[in-house]
Backbone as numpy.savetxt, mean C-alpha at the origin, in Angstrom:
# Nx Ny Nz CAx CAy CAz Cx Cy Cz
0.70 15.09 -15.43 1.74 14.46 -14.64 1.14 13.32 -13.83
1.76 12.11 -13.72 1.21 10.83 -13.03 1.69 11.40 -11.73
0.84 10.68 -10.84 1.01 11.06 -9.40 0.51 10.19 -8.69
0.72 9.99 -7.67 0.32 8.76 -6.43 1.05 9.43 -5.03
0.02 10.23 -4.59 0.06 10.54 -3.02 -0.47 9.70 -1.95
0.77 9.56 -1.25 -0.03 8.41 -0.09 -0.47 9.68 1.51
-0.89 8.84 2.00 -1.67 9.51 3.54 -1.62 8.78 3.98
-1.88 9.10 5.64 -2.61 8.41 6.58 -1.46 7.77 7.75
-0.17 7.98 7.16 0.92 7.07 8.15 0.87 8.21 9.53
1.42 7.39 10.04 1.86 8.03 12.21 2.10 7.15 12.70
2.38 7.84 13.86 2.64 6.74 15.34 1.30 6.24 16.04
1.85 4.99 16.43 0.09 4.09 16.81 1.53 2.87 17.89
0.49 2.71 19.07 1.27 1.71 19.42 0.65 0.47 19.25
1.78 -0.35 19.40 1.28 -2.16 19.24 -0.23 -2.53 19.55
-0.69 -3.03 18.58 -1.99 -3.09 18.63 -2.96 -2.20 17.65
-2.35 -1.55 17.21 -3.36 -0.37 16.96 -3.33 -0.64 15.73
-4.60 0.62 14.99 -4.77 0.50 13.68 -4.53 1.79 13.11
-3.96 2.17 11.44 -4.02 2.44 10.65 -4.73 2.41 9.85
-4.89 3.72 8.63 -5.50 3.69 7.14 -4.60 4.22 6.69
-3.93 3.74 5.87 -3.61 4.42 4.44 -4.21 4.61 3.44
-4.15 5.38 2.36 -4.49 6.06 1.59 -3.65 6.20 0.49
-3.88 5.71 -0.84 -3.43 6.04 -1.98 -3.87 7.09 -2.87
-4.15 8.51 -3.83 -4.52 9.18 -4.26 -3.82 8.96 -5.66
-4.39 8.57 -6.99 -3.77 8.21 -8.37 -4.40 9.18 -9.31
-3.51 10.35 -9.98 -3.78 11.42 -10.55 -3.02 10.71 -11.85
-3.62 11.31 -13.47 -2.88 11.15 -14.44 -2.40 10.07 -15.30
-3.22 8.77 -15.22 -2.97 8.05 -15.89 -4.39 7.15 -15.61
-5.18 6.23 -16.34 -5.91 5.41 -16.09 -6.26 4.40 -14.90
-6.50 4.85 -13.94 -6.72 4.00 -12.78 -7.07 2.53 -13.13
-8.46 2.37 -13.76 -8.56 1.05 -13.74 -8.12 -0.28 -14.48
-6.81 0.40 -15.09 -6.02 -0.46 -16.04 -5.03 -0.70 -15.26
-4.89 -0.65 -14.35 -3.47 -0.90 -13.43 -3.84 -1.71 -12.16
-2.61 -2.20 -11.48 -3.00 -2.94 -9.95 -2.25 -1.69 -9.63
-2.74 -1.36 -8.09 -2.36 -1.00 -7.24 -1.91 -1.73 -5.88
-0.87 -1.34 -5.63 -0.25 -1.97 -4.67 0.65 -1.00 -3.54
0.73 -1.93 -2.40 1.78 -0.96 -1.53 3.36 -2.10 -1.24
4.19 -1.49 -1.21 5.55 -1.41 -0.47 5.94 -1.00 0.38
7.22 -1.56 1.56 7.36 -0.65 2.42 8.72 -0.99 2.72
9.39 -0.24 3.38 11.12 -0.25 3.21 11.27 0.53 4.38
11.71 -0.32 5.78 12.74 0.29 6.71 14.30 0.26 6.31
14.64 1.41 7.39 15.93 1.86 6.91 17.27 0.70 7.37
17.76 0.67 6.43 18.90 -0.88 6.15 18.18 -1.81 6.03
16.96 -1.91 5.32 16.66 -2.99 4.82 16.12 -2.76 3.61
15.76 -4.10 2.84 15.19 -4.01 1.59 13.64 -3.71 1.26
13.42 -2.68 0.23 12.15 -2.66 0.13 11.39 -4.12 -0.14
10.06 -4.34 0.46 9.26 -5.43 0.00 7.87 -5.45 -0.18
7.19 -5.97 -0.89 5.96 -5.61 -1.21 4.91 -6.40 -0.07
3.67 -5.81 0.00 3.19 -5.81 1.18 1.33 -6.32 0.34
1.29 -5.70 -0.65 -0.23 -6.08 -0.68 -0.63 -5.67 -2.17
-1.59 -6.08 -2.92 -1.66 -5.34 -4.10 -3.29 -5.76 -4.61
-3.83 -4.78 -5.29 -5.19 -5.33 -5.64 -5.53 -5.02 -7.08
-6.04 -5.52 -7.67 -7.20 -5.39 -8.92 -8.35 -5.51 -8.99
-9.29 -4.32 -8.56 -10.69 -5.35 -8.78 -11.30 -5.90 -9.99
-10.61 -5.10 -11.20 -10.80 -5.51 -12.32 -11.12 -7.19 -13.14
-10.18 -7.81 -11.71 -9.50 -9.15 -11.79 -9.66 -9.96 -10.82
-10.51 -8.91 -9.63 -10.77 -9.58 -8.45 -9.64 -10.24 -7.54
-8.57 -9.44 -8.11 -7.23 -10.11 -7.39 -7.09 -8.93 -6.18
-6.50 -9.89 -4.96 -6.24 -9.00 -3.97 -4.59 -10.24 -3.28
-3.53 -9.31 -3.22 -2.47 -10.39 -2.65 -1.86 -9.70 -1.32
-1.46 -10.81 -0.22 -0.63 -10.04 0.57 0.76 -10.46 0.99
1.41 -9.94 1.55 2.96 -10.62 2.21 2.75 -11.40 3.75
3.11 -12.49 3.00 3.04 -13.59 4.35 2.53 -12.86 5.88
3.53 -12.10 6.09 3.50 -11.04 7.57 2.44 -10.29 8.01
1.93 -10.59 6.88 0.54 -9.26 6.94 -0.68 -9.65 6.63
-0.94 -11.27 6.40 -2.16 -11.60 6.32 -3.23 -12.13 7.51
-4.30 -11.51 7.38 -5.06 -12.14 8.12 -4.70 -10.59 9.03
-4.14 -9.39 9.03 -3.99 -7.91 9.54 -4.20 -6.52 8.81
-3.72 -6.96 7.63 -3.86 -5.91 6.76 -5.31 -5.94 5.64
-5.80 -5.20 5.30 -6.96 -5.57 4.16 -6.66 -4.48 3.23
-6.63 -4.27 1.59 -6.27 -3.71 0.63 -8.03 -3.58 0.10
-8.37 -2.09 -0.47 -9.09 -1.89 -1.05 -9.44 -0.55 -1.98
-10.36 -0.64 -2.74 -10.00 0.54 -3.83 -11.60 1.23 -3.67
-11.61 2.62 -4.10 -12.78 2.97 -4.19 -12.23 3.39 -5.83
-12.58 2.78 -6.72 -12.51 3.55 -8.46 -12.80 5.08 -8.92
-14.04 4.94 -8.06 -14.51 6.45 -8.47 -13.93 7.75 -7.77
-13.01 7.06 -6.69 -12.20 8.40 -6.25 -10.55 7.98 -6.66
-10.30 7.24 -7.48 -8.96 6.84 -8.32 -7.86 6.63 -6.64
-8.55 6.01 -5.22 -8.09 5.40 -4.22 -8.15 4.43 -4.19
-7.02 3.56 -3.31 -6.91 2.45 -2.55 -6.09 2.82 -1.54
-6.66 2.19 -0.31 -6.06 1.95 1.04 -5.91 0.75 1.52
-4.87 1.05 2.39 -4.30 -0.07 3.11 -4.69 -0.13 4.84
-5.78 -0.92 4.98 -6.27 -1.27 6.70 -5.26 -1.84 7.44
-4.92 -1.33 8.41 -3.74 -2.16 8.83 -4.21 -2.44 10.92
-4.30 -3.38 11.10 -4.80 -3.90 12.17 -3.62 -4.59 12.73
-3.57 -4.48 14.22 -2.68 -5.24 15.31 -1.60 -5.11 14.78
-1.05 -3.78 14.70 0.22 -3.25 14.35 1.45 -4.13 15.35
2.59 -4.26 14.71 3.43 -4.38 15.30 4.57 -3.63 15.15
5.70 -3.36 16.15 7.01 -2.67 15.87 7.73 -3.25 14.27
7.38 -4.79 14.00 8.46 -4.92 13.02 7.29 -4.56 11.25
6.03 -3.57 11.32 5.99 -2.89 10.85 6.25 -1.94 10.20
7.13 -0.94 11.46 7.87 -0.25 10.93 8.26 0.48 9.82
8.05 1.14 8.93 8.64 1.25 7.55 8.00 2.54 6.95
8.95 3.28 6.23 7.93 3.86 5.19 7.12 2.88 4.29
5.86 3.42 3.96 5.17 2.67 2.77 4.89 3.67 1.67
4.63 2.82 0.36 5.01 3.37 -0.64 3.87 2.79 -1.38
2.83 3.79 -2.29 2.08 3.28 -3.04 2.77 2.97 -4.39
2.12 1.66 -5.09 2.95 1.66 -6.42 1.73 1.20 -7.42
2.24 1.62 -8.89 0.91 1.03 -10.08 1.78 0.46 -11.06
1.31 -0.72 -11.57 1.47 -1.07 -12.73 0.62 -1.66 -13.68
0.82 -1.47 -14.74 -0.52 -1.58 -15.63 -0.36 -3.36 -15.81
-2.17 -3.76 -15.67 -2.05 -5.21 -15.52 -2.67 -5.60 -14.12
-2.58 -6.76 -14.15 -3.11 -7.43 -12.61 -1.93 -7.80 -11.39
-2.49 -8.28 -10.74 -1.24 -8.30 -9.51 -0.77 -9.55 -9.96
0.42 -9.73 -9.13 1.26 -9.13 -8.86 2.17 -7.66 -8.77
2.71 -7.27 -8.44 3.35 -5.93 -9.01 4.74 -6.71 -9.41
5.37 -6.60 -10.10 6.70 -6.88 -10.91 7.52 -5.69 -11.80
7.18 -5.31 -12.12 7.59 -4.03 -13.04 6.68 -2.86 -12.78
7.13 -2.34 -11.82 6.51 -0.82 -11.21 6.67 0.01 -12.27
5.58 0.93 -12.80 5.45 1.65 -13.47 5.38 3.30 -12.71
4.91 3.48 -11.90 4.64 4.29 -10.79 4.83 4.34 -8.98
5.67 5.00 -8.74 5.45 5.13 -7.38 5.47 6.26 -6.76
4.98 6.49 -5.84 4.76 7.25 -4.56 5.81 7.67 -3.66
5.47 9.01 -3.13 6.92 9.50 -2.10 6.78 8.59 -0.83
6.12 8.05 -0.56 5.71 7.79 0.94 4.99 7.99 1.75
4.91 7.17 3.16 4.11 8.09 3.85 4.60 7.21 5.50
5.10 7.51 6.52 5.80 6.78 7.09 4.96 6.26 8.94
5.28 5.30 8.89 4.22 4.07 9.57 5.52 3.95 10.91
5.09 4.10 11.93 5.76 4.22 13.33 5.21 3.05 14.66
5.77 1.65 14.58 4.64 1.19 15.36 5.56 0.79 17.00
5.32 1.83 18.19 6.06 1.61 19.14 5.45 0.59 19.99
6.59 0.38 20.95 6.13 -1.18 21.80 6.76 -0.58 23.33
């Protein structure tokens, strides 16, 4: 069974930092990008960051660069998401996702239940 467990979300106030954590069971890790998403409630999910090292590609969402850093360890079939100088409009569940190929993510092949990111002010 493919699987992608995320970790690591809570409450942190403004300023603070996060790790997330991706866990990828059941399908070939290093044939895929990994990436995260994240979706507060009444709004649209949007993608947030995605990497390949395969490809040496690493991308992020406007909002989040130069705060967030994306990285993979292969040999434990992880990638996490560093997330620095949190802000409230953070907010969101995040969602690990895979698709086979390099980043971009475009056609999600896999995703994750969540793991939910609280940033008070």
């Amino acid at each position: 069974e493919v699987k992608l467990v995320e970790s690591g979300g809570g409450l942190v106030q403004a300023g603070g930092s996060l790790r997330l954590s991706c866990v990828a069971t059941g399908f070939t890790f290093d044939d895929h990008a990994i990436g995260w998403f994240r979706q507060a409630p009444g709004k649209e999910r949007e993608a947030v960051s995605c990497i390949n090292s395969n490809y040496g590609s690493e991308r992020y969402e406007d909002s989040v660069k130069g705060r967030f850093t994306i990285s993979s360890d292969n040999a434990k079939n992880t990638v996490y998401l560093q997330m620095n100088s949190l802000k409230p409009e953070d907010t969101a569940v995040y969602y690990c996702a895979a698709e086979i190929g390099d980043c971009p993510l475009g056609s999600v092949d896999y995703w994750g239940k969540g793991t939910l990111v609280t940033v008070s002010s």
